[in-house]
CHARMM-style PDB file with segment names, atoms N, HN, CA, C and O in Angstrom:
ATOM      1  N   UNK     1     132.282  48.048 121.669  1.00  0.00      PROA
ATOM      2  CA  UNK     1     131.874  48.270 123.037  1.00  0.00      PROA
ATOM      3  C   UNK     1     132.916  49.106 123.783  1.00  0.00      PROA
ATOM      4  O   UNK     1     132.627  49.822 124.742  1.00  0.00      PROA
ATOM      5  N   UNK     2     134.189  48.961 123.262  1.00  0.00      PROA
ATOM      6  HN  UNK     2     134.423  48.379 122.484  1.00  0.00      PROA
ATOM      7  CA  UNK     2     135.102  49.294 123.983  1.00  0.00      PROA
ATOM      8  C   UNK     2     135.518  51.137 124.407  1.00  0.00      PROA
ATOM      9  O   UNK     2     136.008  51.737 125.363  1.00  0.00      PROA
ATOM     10  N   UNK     3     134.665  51.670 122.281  1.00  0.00      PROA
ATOM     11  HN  UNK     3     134.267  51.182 121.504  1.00  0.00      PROA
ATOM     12  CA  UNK     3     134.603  52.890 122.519  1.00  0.00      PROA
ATOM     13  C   UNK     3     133.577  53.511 122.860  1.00  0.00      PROA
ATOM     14  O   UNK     3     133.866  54.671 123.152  1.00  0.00      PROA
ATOM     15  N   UNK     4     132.235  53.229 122.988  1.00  0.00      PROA
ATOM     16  HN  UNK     4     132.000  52.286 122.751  1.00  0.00      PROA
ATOM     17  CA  UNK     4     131.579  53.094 124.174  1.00  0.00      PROA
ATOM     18  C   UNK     4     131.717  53.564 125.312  1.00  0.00      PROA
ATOM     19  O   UNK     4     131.632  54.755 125.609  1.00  0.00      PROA
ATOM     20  N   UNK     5     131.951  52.624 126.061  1.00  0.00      PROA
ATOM     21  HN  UNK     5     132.020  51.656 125.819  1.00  0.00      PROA
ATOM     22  CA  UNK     5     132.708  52.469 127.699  1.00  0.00      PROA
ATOM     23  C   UNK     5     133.766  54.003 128.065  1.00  0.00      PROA
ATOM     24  O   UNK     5     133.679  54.733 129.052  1.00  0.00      PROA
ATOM     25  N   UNK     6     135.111  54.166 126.405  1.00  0.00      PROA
ATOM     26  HN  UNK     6     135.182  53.573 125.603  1.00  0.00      PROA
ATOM     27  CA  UNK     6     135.691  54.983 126.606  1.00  0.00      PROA
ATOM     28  C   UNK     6     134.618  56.752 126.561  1.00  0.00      PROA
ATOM     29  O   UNK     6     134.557  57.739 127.294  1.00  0.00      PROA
ATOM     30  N   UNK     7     134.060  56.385 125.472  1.00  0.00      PROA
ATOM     31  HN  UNK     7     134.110  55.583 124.877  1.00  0.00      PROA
ATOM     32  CA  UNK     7     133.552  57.843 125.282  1.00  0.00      PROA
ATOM     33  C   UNK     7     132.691  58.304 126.988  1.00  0.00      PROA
ATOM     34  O   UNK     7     132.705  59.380 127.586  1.00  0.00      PROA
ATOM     35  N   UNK     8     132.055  57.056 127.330  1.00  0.00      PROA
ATOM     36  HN  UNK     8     132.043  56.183 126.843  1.00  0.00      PROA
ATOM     37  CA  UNK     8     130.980  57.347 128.134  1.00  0.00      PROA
ATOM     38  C   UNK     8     131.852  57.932 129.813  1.00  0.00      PROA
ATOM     39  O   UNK     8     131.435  58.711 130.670  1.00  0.00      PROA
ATOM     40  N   UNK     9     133.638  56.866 129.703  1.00  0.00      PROA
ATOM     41  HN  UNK     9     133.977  56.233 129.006  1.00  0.00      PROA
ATOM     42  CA  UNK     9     134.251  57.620 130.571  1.00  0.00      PROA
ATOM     43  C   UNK     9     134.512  59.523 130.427  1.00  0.00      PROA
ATOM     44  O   UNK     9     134.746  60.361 131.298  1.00  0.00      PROA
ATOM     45  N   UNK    10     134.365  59.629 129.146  1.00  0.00      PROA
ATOM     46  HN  UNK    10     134.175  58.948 128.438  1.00  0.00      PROA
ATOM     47  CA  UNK    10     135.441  61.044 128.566  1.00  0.00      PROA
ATOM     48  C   UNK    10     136.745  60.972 128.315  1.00  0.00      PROA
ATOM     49  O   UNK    10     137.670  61.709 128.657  1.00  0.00      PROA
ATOM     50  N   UNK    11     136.695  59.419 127.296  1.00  0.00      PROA
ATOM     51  HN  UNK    11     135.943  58.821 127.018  1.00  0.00      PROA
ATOM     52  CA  UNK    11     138.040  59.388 127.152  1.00  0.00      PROA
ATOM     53  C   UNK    11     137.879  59.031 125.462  1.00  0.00      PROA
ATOM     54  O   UNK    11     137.012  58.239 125.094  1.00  0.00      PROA
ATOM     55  N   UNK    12     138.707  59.628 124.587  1.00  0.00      PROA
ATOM     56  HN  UNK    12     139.412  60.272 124.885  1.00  0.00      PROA
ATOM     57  CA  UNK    12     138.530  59.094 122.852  1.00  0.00      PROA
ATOM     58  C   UNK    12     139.816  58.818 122.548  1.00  0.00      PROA
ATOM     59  O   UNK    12     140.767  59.591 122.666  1.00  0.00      PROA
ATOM     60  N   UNK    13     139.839  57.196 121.974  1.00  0.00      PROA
ATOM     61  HN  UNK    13     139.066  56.569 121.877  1.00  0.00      PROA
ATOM     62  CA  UNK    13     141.101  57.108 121.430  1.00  0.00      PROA
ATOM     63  C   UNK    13     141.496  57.425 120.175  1.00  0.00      PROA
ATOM     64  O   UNK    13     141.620  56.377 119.542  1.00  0.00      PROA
ATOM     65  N   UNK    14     141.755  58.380 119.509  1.00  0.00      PROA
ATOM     66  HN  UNK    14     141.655  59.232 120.024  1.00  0.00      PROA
ATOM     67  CA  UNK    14     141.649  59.183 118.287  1.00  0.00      PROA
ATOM     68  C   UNK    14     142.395  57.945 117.257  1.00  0.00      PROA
ATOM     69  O   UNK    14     141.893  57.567 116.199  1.00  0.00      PROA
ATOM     70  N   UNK    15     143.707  57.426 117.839  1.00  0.00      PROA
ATOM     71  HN  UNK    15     144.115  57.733 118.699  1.00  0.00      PROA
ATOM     72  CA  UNK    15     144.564  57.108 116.698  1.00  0.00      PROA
ATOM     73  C   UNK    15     145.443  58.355 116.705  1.00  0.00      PROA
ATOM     74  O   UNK    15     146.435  57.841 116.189  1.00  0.00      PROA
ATOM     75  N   UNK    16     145.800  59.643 116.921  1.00  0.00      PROA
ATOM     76  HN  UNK    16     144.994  60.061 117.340  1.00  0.00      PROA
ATOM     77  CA  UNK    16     146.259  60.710 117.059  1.00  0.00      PROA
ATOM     78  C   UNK    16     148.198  60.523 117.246  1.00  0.00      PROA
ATOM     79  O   UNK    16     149.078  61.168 116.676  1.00  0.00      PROA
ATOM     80  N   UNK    17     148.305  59.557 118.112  1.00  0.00      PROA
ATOM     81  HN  UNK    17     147.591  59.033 118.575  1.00  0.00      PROA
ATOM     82  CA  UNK    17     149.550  59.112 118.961  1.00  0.00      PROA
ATOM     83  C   UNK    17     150.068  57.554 118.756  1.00  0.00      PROA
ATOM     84  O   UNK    17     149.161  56.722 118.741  1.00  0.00      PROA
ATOM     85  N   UNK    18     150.850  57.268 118.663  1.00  0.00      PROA
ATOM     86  HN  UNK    18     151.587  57.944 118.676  1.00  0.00      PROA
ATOM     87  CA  UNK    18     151.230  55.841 118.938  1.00  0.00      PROA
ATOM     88  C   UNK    18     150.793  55.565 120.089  1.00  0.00      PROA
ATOM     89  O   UNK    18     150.320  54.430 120.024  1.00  0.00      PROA
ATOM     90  N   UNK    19     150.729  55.820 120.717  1.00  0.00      PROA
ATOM     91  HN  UNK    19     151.112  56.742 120.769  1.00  0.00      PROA
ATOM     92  CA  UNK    19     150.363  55.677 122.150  1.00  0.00      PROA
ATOM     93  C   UNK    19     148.651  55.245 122.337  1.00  0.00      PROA
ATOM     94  O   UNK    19     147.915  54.429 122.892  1.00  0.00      PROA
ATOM     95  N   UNK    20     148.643  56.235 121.590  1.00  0.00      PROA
ATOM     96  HN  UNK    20     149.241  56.898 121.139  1.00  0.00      PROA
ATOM     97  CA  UNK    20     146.589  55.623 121.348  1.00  0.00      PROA
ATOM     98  C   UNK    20     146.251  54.893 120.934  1.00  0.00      PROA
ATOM     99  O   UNK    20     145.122  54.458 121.165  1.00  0.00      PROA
ATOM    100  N   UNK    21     147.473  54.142 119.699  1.00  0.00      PROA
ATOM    101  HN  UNK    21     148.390  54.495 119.511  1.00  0.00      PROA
ATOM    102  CA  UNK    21     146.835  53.364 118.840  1.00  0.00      PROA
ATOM    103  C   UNK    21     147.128  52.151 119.548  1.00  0.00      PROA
ATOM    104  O   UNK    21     146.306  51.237 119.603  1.00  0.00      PROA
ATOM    105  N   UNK    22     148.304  52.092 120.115  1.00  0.00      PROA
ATOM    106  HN  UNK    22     148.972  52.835 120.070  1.00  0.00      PROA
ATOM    107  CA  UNK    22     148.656  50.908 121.328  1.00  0.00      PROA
ATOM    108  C   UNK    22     147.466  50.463 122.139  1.00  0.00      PROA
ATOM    109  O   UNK    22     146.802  49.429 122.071  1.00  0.00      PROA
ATOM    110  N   UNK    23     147.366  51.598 122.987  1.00  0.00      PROA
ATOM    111  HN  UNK    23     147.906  52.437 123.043  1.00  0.00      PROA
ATOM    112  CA  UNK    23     145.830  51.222 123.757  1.00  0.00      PROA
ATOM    113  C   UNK    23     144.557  50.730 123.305  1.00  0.00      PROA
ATOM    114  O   UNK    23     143.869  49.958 123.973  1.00  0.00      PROA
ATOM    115  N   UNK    24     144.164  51.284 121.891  1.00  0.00      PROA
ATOM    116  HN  UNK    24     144.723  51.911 121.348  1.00  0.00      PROA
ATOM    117  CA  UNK    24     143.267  50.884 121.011  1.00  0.00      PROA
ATOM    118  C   UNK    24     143.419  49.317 120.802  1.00  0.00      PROA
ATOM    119  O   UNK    24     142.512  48.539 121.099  1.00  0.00      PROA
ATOM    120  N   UNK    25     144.657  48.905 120.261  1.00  0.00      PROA
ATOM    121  HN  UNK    25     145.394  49.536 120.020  1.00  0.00      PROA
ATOM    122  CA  UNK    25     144.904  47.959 120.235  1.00  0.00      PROA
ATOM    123  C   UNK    25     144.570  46.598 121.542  1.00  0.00      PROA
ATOM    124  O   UNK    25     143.916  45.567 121.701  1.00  0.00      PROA
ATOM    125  N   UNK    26     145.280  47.255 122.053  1.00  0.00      PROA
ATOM    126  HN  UNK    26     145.810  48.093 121.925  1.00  0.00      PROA
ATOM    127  CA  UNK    26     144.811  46.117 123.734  1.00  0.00      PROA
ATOM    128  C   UNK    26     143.942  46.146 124.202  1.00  0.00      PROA
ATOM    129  O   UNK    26     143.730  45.242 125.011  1.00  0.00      PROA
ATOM    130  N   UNK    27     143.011  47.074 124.018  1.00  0.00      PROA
ATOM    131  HN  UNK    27     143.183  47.808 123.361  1.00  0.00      PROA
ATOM    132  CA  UNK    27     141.483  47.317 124.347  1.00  0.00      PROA
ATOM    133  C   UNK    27     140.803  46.672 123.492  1.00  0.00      PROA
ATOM    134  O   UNK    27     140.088  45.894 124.123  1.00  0.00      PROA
ATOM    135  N   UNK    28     140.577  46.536 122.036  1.00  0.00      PROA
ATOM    136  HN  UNK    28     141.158  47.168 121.523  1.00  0.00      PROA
ATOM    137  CA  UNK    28     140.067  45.892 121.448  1.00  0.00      PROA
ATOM    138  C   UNK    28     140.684  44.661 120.931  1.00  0.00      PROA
ATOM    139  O   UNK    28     140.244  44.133 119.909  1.00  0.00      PROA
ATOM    140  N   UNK    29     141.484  44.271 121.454  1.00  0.00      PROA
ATOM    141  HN  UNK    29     141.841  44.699 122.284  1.00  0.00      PROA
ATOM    142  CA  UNK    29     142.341  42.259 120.823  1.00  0.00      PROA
ATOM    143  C   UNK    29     142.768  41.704 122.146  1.00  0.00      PROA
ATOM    144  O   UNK    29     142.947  40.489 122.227  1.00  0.00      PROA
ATOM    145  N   UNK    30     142.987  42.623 123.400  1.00  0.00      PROA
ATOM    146  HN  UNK    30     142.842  43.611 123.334  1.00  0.00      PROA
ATOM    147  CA  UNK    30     143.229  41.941 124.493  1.00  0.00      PROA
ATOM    148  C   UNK    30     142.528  41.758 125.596  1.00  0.00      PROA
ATOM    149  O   UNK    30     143.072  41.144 126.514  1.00  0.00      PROA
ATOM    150  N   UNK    31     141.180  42.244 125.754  1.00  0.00      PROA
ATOM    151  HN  UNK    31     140.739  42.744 125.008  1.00  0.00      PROA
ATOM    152  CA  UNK    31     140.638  42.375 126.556  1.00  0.00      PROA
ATOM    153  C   UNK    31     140.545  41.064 127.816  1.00  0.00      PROA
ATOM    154  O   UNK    31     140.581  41.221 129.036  1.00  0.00      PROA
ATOM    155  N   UNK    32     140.408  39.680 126.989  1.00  0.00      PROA
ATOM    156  HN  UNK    32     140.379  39.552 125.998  1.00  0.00      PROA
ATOM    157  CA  UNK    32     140.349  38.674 127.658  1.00  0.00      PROA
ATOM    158  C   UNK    32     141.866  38.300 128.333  1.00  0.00      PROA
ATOM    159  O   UNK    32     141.876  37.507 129.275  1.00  0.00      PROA
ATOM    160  N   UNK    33     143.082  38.848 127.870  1.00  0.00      PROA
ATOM    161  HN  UNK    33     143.073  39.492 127.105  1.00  0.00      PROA
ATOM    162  CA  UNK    33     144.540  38.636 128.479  1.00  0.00      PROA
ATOM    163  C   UNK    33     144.311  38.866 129.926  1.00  0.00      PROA
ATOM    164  O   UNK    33     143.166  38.748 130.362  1.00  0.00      PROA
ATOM    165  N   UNK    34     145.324  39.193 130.737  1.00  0.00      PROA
ATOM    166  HN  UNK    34     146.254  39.288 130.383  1.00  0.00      PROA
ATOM    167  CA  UNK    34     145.671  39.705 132.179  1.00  0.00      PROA
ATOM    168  C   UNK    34     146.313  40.991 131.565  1.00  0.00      PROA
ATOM    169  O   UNK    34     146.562  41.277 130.394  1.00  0.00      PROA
ATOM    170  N   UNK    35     146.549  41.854 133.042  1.00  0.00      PROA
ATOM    171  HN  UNK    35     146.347  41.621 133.993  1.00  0.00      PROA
ATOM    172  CA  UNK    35     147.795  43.204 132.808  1.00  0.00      PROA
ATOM    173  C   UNK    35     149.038  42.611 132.425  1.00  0.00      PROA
ATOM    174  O   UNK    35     149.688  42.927 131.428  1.00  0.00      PROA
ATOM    175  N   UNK    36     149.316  41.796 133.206  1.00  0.00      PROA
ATOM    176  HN  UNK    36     148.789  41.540 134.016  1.00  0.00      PROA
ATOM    177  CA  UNK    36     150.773  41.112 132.782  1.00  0.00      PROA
ATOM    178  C   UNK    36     150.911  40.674 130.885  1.00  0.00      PROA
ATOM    179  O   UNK    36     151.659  40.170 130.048  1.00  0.00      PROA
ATOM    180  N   UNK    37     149.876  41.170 131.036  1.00  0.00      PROA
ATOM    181  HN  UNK    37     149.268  41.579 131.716  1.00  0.00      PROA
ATOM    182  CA  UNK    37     150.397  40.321 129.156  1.00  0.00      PROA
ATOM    183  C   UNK    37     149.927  42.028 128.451  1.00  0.00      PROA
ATOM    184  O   UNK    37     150.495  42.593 127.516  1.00  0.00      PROA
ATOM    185  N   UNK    38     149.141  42.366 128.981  1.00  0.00      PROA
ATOM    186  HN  UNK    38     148.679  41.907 129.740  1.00  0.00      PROA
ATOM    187  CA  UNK    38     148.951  43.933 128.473  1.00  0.00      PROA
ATOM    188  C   UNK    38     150.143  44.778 128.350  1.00  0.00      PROA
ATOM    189  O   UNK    38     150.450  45.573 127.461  1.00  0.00      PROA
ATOM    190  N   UNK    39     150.800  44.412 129.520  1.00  0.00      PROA
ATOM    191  HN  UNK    39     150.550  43.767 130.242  1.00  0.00      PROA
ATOM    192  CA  UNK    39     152.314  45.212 129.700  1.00  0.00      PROA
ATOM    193  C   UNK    39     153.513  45.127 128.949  1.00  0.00      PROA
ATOM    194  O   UNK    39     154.320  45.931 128.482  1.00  0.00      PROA
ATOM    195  N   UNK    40     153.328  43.488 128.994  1.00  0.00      PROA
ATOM    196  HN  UNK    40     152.673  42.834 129.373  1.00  0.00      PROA
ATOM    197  CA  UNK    40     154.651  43.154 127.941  1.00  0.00      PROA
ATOM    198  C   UNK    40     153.673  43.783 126.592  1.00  0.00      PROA
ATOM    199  O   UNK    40     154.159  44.912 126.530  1.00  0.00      PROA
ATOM    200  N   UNK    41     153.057  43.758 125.957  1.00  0.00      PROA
ATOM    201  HN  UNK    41     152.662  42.841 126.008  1.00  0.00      PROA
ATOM    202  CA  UNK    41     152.631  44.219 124.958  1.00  0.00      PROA
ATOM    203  C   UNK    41     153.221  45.383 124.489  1.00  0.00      PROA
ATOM    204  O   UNK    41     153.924  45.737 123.542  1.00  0.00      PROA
ATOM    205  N   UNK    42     152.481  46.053 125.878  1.00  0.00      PROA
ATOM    206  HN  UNK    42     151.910  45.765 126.647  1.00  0.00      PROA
ATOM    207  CA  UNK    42     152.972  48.030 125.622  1.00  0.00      PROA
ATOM    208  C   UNK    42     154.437  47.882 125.721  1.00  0.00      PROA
ATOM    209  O   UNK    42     154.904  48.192 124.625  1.00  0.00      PROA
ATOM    210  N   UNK    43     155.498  47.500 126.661  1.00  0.00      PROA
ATOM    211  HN  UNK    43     155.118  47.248 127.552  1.00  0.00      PROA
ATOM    212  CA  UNK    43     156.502  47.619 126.087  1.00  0.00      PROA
ATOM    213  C   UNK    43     157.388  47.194 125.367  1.00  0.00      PROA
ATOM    214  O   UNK    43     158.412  47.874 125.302  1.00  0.00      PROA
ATOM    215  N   UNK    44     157.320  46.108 124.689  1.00  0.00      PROA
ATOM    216  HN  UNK    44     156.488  45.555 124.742  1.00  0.00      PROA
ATOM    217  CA  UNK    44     157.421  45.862 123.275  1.00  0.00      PROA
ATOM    218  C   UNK    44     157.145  46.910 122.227  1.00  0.00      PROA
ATOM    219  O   UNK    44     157.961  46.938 121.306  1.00  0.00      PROA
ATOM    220  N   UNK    45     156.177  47.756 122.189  1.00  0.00      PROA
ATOM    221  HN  UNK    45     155.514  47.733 122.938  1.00  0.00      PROA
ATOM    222  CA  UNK    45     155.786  48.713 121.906  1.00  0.00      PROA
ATOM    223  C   UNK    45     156.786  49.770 122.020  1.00  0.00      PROA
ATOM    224  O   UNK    45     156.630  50.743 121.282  1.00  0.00      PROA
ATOM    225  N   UNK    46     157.724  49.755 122.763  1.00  0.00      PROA
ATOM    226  HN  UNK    46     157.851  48.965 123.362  1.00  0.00      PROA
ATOM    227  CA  UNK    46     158.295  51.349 123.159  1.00  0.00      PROA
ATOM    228  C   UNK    46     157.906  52.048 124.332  1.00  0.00      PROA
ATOM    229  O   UNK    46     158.524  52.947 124.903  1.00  0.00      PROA
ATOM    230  N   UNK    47     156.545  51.413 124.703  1.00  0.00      PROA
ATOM    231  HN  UNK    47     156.043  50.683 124.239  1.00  0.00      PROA
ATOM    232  CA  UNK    47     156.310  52.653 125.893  1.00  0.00      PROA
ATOM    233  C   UNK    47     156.136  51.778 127.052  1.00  0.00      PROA
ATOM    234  O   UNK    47     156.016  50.557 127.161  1.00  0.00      PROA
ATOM    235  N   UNK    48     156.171  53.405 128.454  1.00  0.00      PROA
ATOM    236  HN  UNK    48     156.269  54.396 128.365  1.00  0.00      PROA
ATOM    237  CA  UNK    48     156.446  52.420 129.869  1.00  0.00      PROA
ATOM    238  C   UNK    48     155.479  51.391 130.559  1.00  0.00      PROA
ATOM    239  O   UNK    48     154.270  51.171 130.481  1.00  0.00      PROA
ATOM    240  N   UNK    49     156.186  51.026 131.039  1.00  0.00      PROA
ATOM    241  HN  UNK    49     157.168  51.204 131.104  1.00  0.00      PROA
ATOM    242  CA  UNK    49     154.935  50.006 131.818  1.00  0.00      PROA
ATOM    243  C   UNK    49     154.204  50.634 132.219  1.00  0.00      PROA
ATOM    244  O   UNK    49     154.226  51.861 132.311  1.00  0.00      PROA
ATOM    245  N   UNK    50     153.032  49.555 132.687  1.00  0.00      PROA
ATOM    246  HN  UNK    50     153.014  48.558 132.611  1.00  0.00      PROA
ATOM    247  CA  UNK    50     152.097  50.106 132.967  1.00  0.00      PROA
ATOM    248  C   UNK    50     151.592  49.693 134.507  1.00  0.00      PROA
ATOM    249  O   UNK    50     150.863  50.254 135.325  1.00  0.00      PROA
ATOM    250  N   UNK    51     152.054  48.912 134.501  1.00  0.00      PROA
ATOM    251  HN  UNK    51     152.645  48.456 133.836  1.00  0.00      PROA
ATOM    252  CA  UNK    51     152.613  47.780 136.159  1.00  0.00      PROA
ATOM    253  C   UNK    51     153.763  49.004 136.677  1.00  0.00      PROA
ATOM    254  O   UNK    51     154.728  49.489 136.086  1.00  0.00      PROA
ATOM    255  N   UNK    52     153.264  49.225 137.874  1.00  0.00      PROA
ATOM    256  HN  UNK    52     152.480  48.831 138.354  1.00  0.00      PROA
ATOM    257  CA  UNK    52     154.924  50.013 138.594  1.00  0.00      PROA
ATOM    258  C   UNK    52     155.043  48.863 139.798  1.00  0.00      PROA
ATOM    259  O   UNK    52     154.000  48.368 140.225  1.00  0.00      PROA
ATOM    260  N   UNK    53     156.425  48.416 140.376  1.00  0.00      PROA
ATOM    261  HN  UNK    53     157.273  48.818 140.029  1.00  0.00      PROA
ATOM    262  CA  UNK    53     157.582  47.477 140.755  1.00  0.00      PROA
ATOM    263  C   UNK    53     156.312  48.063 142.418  1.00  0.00      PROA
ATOM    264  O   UNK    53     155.847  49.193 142.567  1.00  0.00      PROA
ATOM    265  N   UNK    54     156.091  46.834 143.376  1.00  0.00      PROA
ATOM    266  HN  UNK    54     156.469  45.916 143.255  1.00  0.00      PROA
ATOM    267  CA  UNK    54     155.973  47.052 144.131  1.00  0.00      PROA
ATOM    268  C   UNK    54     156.740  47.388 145.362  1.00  0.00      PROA
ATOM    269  O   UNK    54     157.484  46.421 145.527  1.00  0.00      PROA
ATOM    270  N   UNK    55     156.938  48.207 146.261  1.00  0.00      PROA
ATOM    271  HN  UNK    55     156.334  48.992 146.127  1.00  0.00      PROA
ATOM    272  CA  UNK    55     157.524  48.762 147.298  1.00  0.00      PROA
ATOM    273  C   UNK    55     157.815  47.952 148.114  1.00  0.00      PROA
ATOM    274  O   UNK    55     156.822  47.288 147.818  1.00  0.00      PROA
ATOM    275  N   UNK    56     158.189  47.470 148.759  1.00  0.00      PROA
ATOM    276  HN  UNK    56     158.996  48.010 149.000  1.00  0.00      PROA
ATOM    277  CA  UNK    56     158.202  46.828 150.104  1.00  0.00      PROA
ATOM    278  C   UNK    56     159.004  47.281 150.994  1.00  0.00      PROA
ATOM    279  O   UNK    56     160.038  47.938 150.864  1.00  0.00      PROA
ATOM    280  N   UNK    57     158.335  46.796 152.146  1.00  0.00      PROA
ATOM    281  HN  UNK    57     157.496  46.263 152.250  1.00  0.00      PROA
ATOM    282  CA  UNK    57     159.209  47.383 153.474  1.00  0.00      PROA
ATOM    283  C   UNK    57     158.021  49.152 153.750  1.00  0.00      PROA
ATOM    284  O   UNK    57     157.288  49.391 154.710  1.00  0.00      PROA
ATOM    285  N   UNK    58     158.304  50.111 152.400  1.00  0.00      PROA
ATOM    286  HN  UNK    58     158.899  49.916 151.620  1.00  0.00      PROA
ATOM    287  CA  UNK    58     158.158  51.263 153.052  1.00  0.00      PROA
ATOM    288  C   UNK    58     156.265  51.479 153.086  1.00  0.00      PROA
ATOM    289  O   UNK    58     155.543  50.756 152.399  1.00  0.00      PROA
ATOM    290  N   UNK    59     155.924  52.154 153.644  1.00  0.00      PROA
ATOM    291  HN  UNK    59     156.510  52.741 154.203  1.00  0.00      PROA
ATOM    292  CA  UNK    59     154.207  52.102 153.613  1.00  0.00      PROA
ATOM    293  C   UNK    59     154.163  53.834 153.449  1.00  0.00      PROA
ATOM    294  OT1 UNK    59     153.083  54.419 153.371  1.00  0.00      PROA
TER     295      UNK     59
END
């Protein structure tokens, strides 16, 4: 379903990149997690978060 959803956005996760295959991964074994567990995932992985640190104070 997941590639589906992606193709139908215009998005294909080839497998091409580590990076794709990461996402592939959490898209299809994590779907039911939160971001917070998606994140530690990806960076465990090597790559950046995916959560950015919220601001406060500035608007």
């Amino acid at each position: 379903m997941n590639d589906h959803l992606m193709h139908k956005a215009g998005h294909m996760l080839d497998g091409d990149t580590d990076e794709e295959i990461v996402f592939d991964i959490v898209l299809s074994t994590m779907y039911a997690d939160t971001i917070d567990k998606w994140d530690e995932f990806v960076q465990e992985q090597g790559l950046p978060a995916l959560l950015r640190e919220k601001k406060t104070g500035v608007k």
